[in-house]
C-alpha positions as CSV (number, residue, x, y, z in Angstrom):
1,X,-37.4,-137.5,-154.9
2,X,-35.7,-134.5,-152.9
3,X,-36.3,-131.2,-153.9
4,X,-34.2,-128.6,-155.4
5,X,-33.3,-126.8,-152.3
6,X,-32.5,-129.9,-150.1
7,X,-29.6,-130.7,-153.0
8,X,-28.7,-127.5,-153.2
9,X,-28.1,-127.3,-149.0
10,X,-26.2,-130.5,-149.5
11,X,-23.9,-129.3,-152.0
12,X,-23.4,-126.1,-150.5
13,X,-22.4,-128.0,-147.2
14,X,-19.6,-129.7,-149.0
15,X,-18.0,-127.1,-150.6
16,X,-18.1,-125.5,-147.4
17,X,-16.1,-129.1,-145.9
18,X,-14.0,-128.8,-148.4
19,X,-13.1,-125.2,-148.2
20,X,-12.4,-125.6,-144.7
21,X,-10.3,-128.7,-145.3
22,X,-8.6,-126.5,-148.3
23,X,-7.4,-124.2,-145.3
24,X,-6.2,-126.4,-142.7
25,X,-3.9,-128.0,-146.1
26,X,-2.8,-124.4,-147.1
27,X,-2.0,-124.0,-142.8
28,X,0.0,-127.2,-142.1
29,X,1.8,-126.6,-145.8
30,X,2.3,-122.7,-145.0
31,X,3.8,-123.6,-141.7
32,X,6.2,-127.0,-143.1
33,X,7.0,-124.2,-145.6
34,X,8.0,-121.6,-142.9
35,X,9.8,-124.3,-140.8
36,X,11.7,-125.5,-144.0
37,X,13.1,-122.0,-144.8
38,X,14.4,-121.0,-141.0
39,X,17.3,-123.7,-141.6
40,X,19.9,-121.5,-141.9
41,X,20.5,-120.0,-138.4
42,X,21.2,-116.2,-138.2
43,X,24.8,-115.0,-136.0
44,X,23.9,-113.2,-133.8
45,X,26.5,-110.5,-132.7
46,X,26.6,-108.4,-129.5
47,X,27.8,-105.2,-130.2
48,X,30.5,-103.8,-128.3
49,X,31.7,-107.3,-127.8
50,X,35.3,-107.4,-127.0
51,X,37.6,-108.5,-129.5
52,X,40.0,-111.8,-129.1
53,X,43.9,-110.5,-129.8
54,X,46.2,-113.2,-130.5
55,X,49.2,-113.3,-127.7
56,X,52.5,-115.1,-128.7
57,X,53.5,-117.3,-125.7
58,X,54.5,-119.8,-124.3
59,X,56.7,-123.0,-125.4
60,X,57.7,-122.9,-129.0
61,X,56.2,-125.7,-131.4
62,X,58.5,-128.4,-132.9
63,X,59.3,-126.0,-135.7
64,X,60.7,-123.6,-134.0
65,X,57.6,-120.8,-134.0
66,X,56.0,-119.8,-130.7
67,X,53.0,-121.6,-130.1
68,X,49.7,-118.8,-130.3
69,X,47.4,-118.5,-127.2
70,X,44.3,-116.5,-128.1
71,X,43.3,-114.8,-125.1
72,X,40.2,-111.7,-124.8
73,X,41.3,-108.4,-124.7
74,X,40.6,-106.1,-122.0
75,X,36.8,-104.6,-122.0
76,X,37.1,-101.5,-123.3
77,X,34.2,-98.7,-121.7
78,X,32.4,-96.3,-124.1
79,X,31.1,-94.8,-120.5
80,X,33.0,-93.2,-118.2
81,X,31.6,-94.9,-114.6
82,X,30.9,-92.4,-111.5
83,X,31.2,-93.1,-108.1
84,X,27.8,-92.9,-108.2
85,X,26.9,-95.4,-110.7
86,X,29.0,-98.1,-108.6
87,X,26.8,-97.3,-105.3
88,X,26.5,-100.0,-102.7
89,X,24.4,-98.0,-100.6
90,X,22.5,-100.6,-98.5
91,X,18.4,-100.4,-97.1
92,X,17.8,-100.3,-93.8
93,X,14.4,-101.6,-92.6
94,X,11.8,-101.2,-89.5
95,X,9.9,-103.3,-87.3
96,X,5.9,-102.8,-88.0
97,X,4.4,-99.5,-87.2
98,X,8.1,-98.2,-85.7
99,X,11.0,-95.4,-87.4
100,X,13.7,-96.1,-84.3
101,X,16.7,-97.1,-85.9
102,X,17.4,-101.0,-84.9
103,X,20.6,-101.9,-83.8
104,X,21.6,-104.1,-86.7
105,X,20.7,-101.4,-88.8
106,X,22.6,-98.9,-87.2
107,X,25.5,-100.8,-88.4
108,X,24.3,-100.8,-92.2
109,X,24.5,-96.8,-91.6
110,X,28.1,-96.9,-90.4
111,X,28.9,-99.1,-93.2
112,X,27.4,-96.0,-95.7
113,X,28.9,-93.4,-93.8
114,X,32.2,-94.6,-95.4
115,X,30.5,-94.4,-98.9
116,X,29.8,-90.5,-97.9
117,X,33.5,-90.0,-96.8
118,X,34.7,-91.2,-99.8
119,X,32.1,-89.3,-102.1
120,X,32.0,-85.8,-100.4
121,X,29.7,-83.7,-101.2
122,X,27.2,-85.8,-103.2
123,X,23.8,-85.4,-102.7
124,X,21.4,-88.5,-101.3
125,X,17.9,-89.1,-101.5
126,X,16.4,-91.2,-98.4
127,X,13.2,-92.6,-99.1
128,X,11.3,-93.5,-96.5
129,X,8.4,-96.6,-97.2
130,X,5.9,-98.6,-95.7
131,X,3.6,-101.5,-95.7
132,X,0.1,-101.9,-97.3
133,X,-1.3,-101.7,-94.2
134,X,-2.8,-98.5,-93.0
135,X,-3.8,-95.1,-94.6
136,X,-2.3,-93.5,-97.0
137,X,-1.7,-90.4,-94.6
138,X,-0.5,-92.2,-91.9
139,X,2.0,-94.3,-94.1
140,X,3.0,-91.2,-95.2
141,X,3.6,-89.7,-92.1
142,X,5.2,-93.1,-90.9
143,X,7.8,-93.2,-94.0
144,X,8.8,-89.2,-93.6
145,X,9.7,-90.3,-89.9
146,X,11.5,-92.9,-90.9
147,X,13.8,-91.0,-93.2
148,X,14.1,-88.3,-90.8
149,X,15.6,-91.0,-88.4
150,X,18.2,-92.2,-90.8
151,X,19.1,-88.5,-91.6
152,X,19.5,-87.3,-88.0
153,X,22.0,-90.9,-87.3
154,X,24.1,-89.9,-90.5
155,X,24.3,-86.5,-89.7
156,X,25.7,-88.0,-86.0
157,X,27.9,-89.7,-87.7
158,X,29.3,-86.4,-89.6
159,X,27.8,-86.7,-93.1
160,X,26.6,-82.5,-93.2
161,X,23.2,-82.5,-93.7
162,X,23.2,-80.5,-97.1
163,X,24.0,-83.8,-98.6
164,X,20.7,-85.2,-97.2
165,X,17.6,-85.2,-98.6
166,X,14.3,-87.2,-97.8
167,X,10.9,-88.1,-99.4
168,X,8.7,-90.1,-98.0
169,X,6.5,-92.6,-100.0
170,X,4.5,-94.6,-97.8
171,X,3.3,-97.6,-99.1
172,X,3.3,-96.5,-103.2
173,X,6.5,-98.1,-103.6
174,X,6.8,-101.5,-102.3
175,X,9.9,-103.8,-103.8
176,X,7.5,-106.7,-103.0
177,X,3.9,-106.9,-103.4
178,X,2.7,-109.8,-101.7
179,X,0.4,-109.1,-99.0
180,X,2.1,-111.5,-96.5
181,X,4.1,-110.5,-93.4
182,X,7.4,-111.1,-95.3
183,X,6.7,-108.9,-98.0
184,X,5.4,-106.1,-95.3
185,X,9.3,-106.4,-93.7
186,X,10.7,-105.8,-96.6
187,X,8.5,-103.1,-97.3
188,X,9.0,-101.2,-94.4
189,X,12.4,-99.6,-95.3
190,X,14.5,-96.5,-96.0
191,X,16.0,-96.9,-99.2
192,X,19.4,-94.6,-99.9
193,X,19.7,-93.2,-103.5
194,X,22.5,-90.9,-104.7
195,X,21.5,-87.5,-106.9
196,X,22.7,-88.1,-110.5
Protein backbone atom coordinates (compact mmCIF):
# COMPACT_ATOMS: atom_id res chain seq x y z
CA UNK A 1 0.00 0.00 0.00
CA UNK A 2 1.80 3.45 -0.64
CA UNK A 3 1.39 6.05 1.82
CA UNK A 4 -0.28 9.29 1.84
CA UNK A 5 2.62 11.41 0.96
CA UNK A 6 4.07 9.19 -1.96
CA UNK A 7 0.30 9.86 -3.65
CA UNK A 8 0.24 13.09 -2.81
CA UNK A 9 4.06 13.71 -4.55
CA UNK A 10 2.66 11.86 -7.49
CA UNK A 11 -0.26 13.93 -7.96
CA UNK A 12 1.40 16.98 -7.34
CA UNK A 13 4.01 16.00 -10.15
CA UNK A 14 1.24 15.84 -12.69
CA UNK A 15 -0.45 18.81 -12.13
CA UNK A 16 2.82 20.28 -12.37
CA UNK A 17 3.21 18.29 -16.22
CA UNK A 18 0.21 19.48 -16.93
CA UNK A 19 0.62 23.01 -16.00
CA UNK A 20 3.69 23.16 -17.87
CA UNK A 21 2.00 21.55 -20.92
CA UNK A 22 -1.05 24.17 -20.26
CA UNK A 23 1.73 26.85 -21.13
CA UNK A 24 3.59 25.66 -23.95
CA UNK A 25 -0.55 25.25 -25.54
CA UNK A 26 -1.33 28.87 -24.37
CA UNK A 27 2.51 29.85 -26.15
CA UNK A 28 2.14 28.08 -29.57
CA UNK A 29 -1.83 29.37 -29.53
CA UNK A 30 -0.68 32.96 -28.32
CA UNK A 31 1.88 33.11 -31.10
CA UNK A 32 -0.59 31.34 -34.17
CA UNK A 33 -2.85 34.10 -32.70
CA UNK A 34 -0.35 36.91 -33.13
CA UNK A 35 0.82 35.56 -36.58
CA UNK A 36 -2.93 35.31 -37.68
CA UNK A 37 -3.65 39.02 -36.83
CA UNK A 38 -0.35 40.70 -38.68
CA UNK A 39 -2.10 39.78 -42.11
CA UNK A 40 -2.94 42.97 -43.07
CA UNK A 41 0.38 44.75 -43.94
CA UNK A 42 0.88 48.36 -42.79
CA UNK A 43 2.02 51.28 -45.79
CA UNK A 44 4.64 52.50 -44.93
CA UNK A 45 5.24 56.19 -46.14
CA UNK A 46 8.44 58.15 -46.20
CA UNK A 47 7.85 61.52 -45.39
CA UNK A 48 8.98 64.13 -47.55
CA UNK A 49 8.69 61.67 -50.39
CA UNK A 50 8.36 63.44 -53.56
CA UNK A 51 5.19 63.56 -55.16
CA UNK A 52 4.37 61.89 -58.82
CA UNK A 53 2.64 64.97 -61.19
CA UNK A 54 0.99 63.71 -64.09
CA UNK A 55 2.70 65.25 -67.48
CA UNK A 56 0.54 65.33 -70.71
CA UNK A 57 2.82 64.00 -73.61
CA UNK A 58 3.43 62.48 -76.07
CA UNK A 59 1.34 60.69 -79.03
CA UNK A 60 -2.38 61.13 -78.59
CA UNK A 61 -4.48 57.95 -78.00
CA UNK A 62 -7.04 56.67 -80.70
CA UNK A 63 -9.53 59.06 -79.22
CA UNK A 64 -8.07 61.92 -79.78
CA UNK A 65 -6.77 62.78 -75.89
CA UNK A 66 -3.00 62.94 -75.19
CA UNK A 67 -1.79 59.86 -73.83
CA UNK A 68 -0.57 60.61 -69.73
CA UNK A 69 3.05 59.92 -68.67
CA UNK A 70 3.44 60.07 -64.92
CA UNK A 71 6.79 61.10 -64.30
CA UNK A 72 8.40 62.24 -60.36
CA UNK A 73 8.56 65.62 -59.68
CA UNK A 74 11.64 67.44 -58.95
CA UNK A 75 13.03 66.84 -55.05
CA UNK A 76 12.11 69.59 -53.41
CA UNK A 77 14.84 70.67 -50.23
CA UNK A 78 13.44 71.78 -46.82
CA UNK A 79 17.39 72.47 -46.20
CA UNK A 80 19.25 74.99 -47.74
CA UNK A 81 22.77 72.97 -48.58
CA UNK A 82 26.29 74.84 -47.82
CA UNK A 83 29.32 74.53 -49.53
CA UNK A 84 30.26 73.01 -46.62
CA UNK A 85 27.80 70.29 -46.29
CA UNK A 86 28.87 69.13 -49.99
CA UNK A 87 32.74 68.83 -48.92
CA UNK A 88 34.90 66.46 -50.83
CA UNK A 89 37.80 67.23 -48.85
CA UNK A 90 40.07 64.07 -49.20
CA UNK A 91 42.58 62.25 -46.27
CA UNK A 92 45.90 62.20 -46.82
CA UNK A 93 47.88 59.39 -45.11
CA UNK A 94 51.68 58.53 -43.81
CA UNK A 95 54.08 55.92 -43.98
CA UNK A 96 54.64 54.28 -40.28
CA UNK A 97 56.29 56.45 -37.70
CA UNK A 98 56.78 59.45 -40.62
CA UNK A 99 54.62 63.28 -40.96
CA UNK A 100 56.66 64.15 -44.54
CA UNK A 101 54.14 64.69 -47.00
CA UNK A 102 54.37 61.70 -49.69
CA UNK A 103 54.28 62.60 -53.14
CA UNK A 104 51.01 61.00 -54.05
CA UNK A 105 49.63 62.88 -51.32
CA UNK A 106 50.88 66.07 -52.15
CA UNK A 107 48.66 65.82 -55.06
CA UNK A 108 45.45 65.07 -52.81
CA UNK A 109 46.47 68.62 -51.26
CA UNK A 110 46.47 70.43 -54.61
CA UNK A 111 43.29 68.81 -55.47
CA UNK A 112 41.74 70.61 -51.88
CA UNK A 113 43.47 73.66 -52.45
CA UNK A 114 40.80 74.22 -55.19
CA UNK A 115 38.08 73.38 -52.60
CA UNK A 116 39.67 76.46 -50.44
CA UNK A 117 39.70 78.78 -53.57
CA UNK A 118 36.33 78.27 -54.17
CA UNK A 119 35.19 78.52 -50.42
CA UNK A 120 37.33 81.55 -49.13
CA UNK A 121 37.50 82.13 -45.99
CA UNK A 122 36.06 79.07 -44.37
CA UNK A 123 37.64 77.71 -41.57
CA UNK A 124 39.25 73.87 -41.60
CA UNK A 125 40.04 71.61 -38.94
CA UNK A 126 43.21 69.14 -39.82
CA UNK A 127 43.33 66.34 -37.64
CA UNK A 128 46.27 64.71 -37.34
CA UNK A 129 46.05 60.55 -36.22
CA UNK A 130 47.97 57.66 -35.71
CA UNK A 131 48.26 53.93 -35.30
CA UNK A 132 47.73 51.79 -32.10
CA UNK A 133 51.11 51.44 -31.85
CA UNK A 134 53.08 53.46 -29.47
CA UNK A 135 52.38 55.87 -26.49
CA UNK A 136 49.82 57.89 -26.08
CA UNK A 137 52.38 60.92 -25.91
CA UNK A 138 54.32 60.10 -28.65
CA UNK A 139 51.18 59.42 -31.03
CA UNK A 140 50.22 62.57 -29.87
CA UNK A 141 53.20 64.35 -30.70
CA UNK A 142 53.35 62.20 -34.05
CA UNK A 143 49.70 63.25 -35.17
CA UNK A 144 50.28 67.25 -34.20
CA UNK A 145 53.34 66.90 -36.71
CA UNK A 146 51.49 65.55 -39.04
CA UNK A 147 48.87 68.21 -39.26
CA UNK A 148 51.42 70.81 -38.99
CA UNK A 149 52.86 69.36 -42.29
CA UNK A 150 49.74 69.52 -44.15
CA UNK A 151 49.16 73.15 -42.85
CA UNK A 152 52.58 74.47 -43.83
CA UNK A 153 52.00 72.64 -47.79
CA UNK A 154 48.49 74.45 -47.90
CA UNK A 155 49.62 77.54 -46.69
CA UNK A 156 52.53 77.09 -49.82
CA UNK A 157 49.97 76.68 -51.86
CA UNK A 158 48.26 80.05 -50.77
CA UNK A 159 45.36 79.00 -48.60
CA UNK A 160 46.14 81.97 -45.56
CA UNK A 161 46.77 80.30 -42.58
CA UNK A 162 43.77 81.83 -40.55
CA UNK A 163 41.66 79.37 -42.23
CA UNK A 164 43.80 76.52 -40.78
CA UNK A 165 43.42 74.95 -37.71
CA UNK A 166 44.91 71.60 -36.29
CA UNK A 167 44.32 69.03 -33.45
CA UNK A 168 46.03 66.23 -33.09
CA UNK A 169 44.48 62.88 -31.87
CA UNK A 170 46.89 60.34 -31.95
CA UNK A 171 45.67 57.07 -31.97
CA UNK A 172 41.97 57.80 -30.11
CA UNK A 173 40.38 58.04 -33.37
CA UNK A 174 41.06 55.24 -35.67
CA UNK A 175 38.43 54.81 -38.80
CA UNK A 176 39.47 51.15 -38.57
CA UNK A 177 40.17 49.12 -35.53
CA UNK A 178 41.75 46.08 -36.55
CA UNK A 179 45.12 45.63 -35.22
CA UNK A 180 46.61 44.56 -38.60
CA UNK A 181 49.09 46.56 -40.79
CA UNK A 182 46.23 47.59 -43.13
CA UNK A 183 44.17 49.04 -40.59
CA UNK A 184 47.43 50.87 -39.09
CA UNK A 185 47.79 52.65 -42.95
CA UNK A 186 44.70 53.72 -42.84
CA UNK A 187 45.04 55.00 -39.48
CA UNK A 188 47.86 56.95 -39.93
CA UNK A 189 46.24 59.99 -41.57
CA UNK A 190 45.33 63.72 -41.53
CA UNK A 191 41.85 63.96 -41.91
CA UNK A 192 40.36 67.66 -43.39
CA UNK A 193 37.07 68.88 -41.75
CA UNK A 194 35.42 72.19 -42.52
CA UNK A 195 34.12 74.55 -39.39
CA UNK A 196 30.30 74.53 -39.42
Amino acid sequence: MKTPSIIKLKEDRNRMKLNVAGVAILTVLLGAALVSCGGSKAVKTTEGAPPTAAVTTGPKTASGALERKTQPAPAMSTEKESPQSMVVLKDIHFDFDRYEIRPSDADILKKDYLWFKDNPGTRVMIEGNCDERGSIEYNLALGQRRADAAKDFLSTLGVPAAELKTVSYGKEKPVDPAHNEEAWAKNRRDHLEPEK
